[in-house]
DSSP file (Angstrom, degrees, kcal/mol; ACC not computed):
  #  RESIDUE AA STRUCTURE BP1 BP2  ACC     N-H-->O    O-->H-N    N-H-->O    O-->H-N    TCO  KAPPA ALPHA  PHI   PSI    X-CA   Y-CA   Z-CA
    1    1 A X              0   0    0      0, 0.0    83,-1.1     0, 0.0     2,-0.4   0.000 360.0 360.0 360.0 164.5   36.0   33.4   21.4
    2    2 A X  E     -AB  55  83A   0     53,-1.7    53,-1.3    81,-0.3     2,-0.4  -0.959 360.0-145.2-162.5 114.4   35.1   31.0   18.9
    3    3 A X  E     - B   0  82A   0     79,-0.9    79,-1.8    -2,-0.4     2,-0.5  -0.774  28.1-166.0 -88.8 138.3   36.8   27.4   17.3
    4    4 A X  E     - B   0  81A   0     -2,-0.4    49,-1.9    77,-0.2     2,-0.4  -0.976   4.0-167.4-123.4 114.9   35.9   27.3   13.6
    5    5 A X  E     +CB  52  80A   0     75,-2.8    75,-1.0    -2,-0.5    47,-0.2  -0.971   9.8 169.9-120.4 143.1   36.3   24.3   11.7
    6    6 A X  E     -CB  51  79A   0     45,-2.4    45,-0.7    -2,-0.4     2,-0.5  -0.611  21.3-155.3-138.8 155.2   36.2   23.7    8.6
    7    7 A X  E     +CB  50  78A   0     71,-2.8    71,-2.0    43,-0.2     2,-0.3  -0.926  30.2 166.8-151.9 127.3   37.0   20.9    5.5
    8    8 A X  E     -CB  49  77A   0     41,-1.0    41,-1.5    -2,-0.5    69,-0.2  -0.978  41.5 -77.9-115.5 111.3   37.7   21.8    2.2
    9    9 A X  E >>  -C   48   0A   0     67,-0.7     3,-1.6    -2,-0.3     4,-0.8   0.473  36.2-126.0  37.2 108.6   38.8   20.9   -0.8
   10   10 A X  G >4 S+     0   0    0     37,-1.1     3,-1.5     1,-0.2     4,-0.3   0.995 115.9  48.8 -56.6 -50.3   43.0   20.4   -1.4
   11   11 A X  G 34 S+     0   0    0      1,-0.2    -1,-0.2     2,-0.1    -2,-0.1   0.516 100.4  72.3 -82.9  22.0   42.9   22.8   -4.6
   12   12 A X  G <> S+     0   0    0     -3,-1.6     4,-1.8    -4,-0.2    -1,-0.2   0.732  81.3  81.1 -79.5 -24.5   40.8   25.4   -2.2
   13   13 A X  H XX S+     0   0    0     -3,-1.5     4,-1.0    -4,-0.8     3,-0.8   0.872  84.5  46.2   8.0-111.4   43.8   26.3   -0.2
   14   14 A X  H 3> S+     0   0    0     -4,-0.3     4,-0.6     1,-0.2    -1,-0.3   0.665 114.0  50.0 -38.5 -27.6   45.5   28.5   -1.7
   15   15 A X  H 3> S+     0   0    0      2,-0.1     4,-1.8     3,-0.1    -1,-0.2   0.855 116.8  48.3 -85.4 -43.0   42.0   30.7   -2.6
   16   16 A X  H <X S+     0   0    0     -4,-1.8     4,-1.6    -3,-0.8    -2,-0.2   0.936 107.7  50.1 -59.8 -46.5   41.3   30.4    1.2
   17   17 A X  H >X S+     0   0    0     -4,-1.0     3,-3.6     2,-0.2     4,-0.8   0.961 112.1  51.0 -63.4 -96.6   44.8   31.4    2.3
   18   18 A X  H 3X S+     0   0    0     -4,-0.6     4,-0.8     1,-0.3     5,-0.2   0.690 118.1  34.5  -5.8 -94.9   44.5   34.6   -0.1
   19   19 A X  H 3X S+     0   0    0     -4,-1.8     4,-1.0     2,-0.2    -1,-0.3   0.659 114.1  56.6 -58.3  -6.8   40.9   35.9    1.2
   20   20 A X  H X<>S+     0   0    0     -3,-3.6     3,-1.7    -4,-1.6     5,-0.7   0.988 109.1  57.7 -75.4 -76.5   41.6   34.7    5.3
   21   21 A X  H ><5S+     0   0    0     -4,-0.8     3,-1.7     1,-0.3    -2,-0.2   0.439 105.7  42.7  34.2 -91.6   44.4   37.1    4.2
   22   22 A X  H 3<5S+     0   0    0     -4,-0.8    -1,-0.3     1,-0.4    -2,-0.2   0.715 111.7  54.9 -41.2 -48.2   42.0   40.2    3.2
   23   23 A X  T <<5S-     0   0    0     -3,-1.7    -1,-0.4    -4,-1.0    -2,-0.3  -0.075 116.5-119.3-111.9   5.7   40.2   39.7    5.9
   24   24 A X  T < 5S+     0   0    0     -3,-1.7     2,-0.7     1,-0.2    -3,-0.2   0.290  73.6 128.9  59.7   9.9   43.4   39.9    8.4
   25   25 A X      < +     0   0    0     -5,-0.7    -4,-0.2     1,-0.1    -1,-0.2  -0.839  25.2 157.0 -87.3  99.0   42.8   36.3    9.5
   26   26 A X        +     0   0    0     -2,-0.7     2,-0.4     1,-0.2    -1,-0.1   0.529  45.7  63.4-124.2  -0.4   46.5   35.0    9.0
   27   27 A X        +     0   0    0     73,-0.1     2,-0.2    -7,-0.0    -1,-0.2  -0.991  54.0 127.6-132.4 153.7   46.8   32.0   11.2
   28   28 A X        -     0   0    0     -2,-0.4     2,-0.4    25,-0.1    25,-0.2  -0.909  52.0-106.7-173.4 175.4   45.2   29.4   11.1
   29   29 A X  B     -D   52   0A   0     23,-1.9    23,-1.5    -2,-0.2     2,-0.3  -0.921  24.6-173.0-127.6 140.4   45.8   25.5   11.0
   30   30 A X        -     0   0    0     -2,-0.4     2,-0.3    21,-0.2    21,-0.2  -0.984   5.6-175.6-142.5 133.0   45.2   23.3    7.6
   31   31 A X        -     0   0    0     -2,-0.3     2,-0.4    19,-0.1    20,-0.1  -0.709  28.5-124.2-122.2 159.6   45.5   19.5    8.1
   32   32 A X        -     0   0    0     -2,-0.3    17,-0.2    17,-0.2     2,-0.1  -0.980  38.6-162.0-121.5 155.4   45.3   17.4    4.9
   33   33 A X        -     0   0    0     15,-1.9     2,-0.4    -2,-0.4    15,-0.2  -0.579  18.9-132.2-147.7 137.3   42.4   14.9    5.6
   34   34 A X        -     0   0    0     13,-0.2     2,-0.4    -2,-0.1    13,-0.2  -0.936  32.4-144.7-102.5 160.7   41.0   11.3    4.1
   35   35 A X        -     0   0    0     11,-1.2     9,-0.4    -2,-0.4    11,-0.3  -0.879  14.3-161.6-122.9 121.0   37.5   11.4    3.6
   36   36 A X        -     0   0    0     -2,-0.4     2,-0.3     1,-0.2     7,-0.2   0.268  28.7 -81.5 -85.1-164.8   35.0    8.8    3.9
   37   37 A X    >   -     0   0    0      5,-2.4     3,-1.5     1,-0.1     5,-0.2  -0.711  39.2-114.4-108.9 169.5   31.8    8.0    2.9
   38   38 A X  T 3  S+     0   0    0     -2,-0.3    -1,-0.1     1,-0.3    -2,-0.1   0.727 108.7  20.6 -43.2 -59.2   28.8    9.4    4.5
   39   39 A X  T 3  S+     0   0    0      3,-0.0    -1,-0.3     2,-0.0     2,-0.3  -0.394 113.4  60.9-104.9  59.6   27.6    6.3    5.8
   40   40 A X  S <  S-     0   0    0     -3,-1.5    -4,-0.1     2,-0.1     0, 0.0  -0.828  71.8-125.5-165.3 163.7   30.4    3.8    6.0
   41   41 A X  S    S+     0   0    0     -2,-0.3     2,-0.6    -5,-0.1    -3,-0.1  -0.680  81.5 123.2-107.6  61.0   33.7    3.5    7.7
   42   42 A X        -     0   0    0     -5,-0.2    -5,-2.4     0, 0.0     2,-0.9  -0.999  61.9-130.2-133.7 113.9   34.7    2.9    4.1
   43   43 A X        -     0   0    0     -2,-0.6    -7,-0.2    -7,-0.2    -2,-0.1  -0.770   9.2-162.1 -20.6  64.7   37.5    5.4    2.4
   44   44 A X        -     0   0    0     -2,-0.9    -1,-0.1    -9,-0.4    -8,-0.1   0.561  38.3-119.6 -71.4 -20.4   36.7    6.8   -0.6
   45   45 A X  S    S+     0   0    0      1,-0.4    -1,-0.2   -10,-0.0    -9,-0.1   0.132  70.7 126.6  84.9  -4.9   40.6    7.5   -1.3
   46   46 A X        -     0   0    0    -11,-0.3   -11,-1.2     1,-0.0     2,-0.4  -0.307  51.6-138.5 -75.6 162.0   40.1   11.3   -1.5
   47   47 A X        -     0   0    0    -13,-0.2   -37,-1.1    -3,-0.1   -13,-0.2  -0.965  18.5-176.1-126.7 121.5   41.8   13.7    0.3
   48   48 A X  E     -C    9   0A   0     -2,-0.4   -15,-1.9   -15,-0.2     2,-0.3  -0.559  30.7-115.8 -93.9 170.7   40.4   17.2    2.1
   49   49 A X  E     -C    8   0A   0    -41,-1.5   -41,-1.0   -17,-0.2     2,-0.7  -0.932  19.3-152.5-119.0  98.2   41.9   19.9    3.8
   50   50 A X  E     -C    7   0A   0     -2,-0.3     2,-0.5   -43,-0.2   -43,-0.2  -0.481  22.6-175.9 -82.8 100.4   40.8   20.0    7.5
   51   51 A X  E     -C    6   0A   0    -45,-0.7   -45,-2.4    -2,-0.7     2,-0.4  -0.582   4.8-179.8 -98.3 121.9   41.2   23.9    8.3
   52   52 A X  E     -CD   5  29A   0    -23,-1.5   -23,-1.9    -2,-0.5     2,-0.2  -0.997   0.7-178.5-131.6 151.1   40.5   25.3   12.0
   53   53 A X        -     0   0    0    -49,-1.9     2,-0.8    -2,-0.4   -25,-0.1  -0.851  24.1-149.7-144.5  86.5   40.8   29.0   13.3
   54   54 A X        +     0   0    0     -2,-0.2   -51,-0.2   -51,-0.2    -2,-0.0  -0.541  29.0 175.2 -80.3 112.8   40.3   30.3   16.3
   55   55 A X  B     -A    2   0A   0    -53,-1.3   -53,-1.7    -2,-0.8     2,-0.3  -0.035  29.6-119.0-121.4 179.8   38.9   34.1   15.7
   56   56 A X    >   -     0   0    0    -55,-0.2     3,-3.7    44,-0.1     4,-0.2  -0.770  46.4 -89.2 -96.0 142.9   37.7   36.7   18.4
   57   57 A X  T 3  S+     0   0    0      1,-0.3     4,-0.2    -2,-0.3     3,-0.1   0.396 129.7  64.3 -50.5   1.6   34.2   37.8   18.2
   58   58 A X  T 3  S+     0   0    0      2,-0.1     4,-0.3     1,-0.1    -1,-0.3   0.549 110.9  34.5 -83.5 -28.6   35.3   40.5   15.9
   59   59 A X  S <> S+     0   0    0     -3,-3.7     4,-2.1     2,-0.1    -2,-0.2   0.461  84.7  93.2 -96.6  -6.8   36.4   38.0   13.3
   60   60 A X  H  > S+     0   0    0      2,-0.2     4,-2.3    -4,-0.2     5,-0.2   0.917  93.4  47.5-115.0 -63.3   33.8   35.0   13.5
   61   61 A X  H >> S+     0   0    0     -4,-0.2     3,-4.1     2,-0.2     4,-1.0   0.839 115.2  48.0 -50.6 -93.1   31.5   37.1   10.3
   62   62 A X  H >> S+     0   0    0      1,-0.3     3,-4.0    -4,-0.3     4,-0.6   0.543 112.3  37.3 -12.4 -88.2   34.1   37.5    8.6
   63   63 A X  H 3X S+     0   0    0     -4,-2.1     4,-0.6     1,-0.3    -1,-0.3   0.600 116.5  56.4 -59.5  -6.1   35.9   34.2    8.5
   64   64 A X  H << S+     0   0    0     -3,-4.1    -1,-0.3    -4,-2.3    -2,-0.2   0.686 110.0  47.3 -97.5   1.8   32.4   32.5    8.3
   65   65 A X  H <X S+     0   0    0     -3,-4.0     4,-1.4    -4,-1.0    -2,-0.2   0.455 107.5  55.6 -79.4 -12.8   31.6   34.9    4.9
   66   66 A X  H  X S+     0   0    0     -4,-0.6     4,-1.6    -5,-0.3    -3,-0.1   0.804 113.8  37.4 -96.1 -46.6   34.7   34.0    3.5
   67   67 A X  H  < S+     0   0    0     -4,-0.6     4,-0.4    -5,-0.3    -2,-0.2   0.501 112.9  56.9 -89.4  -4.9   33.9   30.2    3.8
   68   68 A X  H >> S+     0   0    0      3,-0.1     3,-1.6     2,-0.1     4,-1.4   0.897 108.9  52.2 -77.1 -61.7   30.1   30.8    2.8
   69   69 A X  H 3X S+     0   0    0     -4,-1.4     4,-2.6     1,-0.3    -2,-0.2   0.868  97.0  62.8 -33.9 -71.0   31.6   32.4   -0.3
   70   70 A X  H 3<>S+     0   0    0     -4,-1.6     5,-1.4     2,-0.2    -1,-0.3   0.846 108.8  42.1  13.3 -77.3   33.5   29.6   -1.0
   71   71 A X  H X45S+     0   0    0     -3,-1.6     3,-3.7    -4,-0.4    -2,-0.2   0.985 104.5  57.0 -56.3 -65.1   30.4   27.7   -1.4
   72   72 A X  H 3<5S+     0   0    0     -4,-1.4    -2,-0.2     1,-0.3    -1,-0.2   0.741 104.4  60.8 -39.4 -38.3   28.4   29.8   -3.1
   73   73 A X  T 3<5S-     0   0    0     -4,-2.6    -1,-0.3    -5,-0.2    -2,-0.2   0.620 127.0 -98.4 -75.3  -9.0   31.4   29.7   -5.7
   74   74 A X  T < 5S+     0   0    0     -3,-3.7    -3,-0.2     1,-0.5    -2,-0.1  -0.017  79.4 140.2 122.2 -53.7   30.9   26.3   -6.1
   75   75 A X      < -     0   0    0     -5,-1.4     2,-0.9    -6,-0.2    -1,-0.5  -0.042  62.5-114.1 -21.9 140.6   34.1   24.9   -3.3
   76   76 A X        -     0   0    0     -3,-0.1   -67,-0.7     2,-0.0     2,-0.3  -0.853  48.8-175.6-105.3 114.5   32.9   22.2   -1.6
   77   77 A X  E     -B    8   0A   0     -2,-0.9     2,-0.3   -69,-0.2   -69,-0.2  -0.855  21.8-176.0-106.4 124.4   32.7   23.4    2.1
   78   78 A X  E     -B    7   0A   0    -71,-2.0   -71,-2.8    -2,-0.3     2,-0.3  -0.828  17.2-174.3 -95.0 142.3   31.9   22.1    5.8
   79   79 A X  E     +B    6   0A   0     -2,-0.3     2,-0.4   -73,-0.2   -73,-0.2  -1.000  14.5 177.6-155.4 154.6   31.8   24.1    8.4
   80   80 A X  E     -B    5   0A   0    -75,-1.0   -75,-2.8    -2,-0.3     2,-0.3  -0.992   7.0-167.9-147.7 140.5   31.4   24.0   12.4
   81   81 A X  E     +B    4   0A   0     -2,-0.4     2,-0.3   -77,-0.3   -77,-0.2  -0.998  11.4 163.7-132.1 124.3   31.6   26.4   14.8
   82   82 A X  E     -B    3   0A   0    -79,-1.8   -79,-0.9    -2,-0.3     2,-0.1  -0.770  35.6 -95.3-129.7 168.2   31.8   26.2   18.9
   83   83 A X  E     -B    2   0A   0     -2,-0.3     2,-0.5   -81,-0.2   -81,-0.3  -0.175  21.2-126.5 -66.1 170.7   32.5   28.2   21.4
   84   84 A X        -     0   0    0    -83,-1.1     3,-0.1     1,-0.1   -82,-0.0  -0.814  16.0-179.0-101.2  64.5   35.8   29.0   23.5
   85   85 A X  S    S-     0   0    0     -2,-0.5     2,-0.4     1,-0.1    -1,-0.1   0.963  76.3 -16.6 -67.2 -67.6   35.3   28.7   26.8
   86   86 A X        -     0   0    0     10,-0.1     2,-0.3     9,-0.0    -1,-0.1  -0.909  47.2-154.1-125.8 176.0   39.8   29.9   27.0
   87   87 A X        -     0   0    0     -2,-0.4     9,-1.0    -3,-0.1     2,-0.2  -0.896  11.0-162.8-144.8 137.3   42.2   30.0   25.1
   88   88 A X  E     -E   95   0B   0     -2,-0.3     7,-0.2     7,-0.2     2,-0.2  -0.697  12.0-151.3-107.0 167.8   46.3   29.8   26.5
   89   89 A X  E >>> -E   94   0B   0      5,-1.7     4,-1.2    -2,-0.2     5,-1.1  -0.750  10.5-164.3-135.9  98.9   49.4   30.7   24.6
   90   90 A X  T 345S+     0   0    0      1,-0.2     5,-0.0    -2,-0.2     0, 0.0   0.599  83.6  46.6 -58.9 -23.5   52.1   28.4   26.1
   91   91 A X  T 345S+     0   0    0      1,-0.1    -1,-0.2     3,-0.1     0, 0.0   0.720 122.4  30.0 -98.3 -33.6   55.0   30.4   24.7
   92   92 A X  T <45S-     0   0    0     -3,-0.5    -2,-0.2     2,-0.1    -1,-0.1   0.449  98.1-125.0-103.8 -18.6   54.1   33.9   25.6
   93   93 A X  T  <5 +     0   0    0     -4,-1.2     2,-0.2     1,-0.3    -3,-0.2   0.736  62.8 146.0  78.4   5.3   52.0   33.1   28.9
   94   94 A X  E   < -E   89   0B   0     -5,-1.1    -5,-1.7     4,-0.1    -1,-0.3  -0.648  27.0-174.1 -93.4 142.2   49.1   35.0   27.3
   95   95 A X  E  >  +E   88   0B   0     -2,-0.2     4,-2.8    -7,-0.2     5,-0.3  -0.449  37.7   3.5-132.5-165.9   45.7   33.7   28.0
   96   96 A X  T  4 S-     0   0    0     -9,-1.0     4,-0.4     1,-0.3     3,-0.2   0.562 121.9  -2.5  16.6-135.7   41.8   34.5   26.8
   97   97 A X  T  4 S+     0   0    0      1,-0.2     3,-0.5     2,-0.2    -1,-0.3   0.847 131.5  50.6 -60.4 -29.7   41.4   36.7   24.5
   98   98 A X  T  4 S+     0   0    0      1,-0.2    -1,-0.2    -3,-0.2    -2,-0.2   0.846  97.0  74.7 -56.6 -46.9   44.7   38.0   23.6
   99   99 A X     <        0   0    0     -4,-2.8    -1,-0.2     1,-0.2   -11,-0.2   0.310 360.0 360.0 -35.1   1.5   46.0   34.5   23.3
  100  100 A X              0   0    0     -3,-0.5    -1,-0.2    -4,-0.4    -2,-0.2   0.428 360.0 360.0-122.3 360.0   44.1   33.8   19.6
């Protein structure tokens, strides 16, 4: 199991949404974000969209091809990927893998 996170662009959304979509990845969490500057506690006043997804090892290529593309196209994309040690689902009692 695998946390992916990710920061994007606001007008990448909606393009992300769409191919996570194709790709049968349909939850997922999108936070809207300030972003600073590189080296500063300083604000730039921009805004990202901080996206995380937690996939099964079946899903991990995918959703990181979806967000390479992305780049390639031009999006400006970060991306980070850890591991899972578990995963709960509070509402269903479902744990590990079955829980994402």
């Amino acid at each position: 199991m695998y946390w992916v996170v990710a920061v994007i662009s606001v007008r990448t959304l909606d393009v992300l949404r769409e191919r996570f979509a194709r790709e049968g990845i349909v939850r997922f969490t999108a936070a809207e974000v300030e972003v600073f500057e590189p080296d500063s506690d300083a604000a730039t006043g921009k805004h990202a969209m901080r996206i995380e997804v937690a996939v099964n090892e079946e899903f991990l290529e995918p959703t990181l091809k979806v967000l390479e593309k992305l780049g390639s196209e031009g999006h400006d994309v970060s991306v980070h990927v850890g591991s899972i040690a578990d995963a709960r689902r509070i509402r269903t009692g479902e744990s590990g893998p079955e829980a994402i």
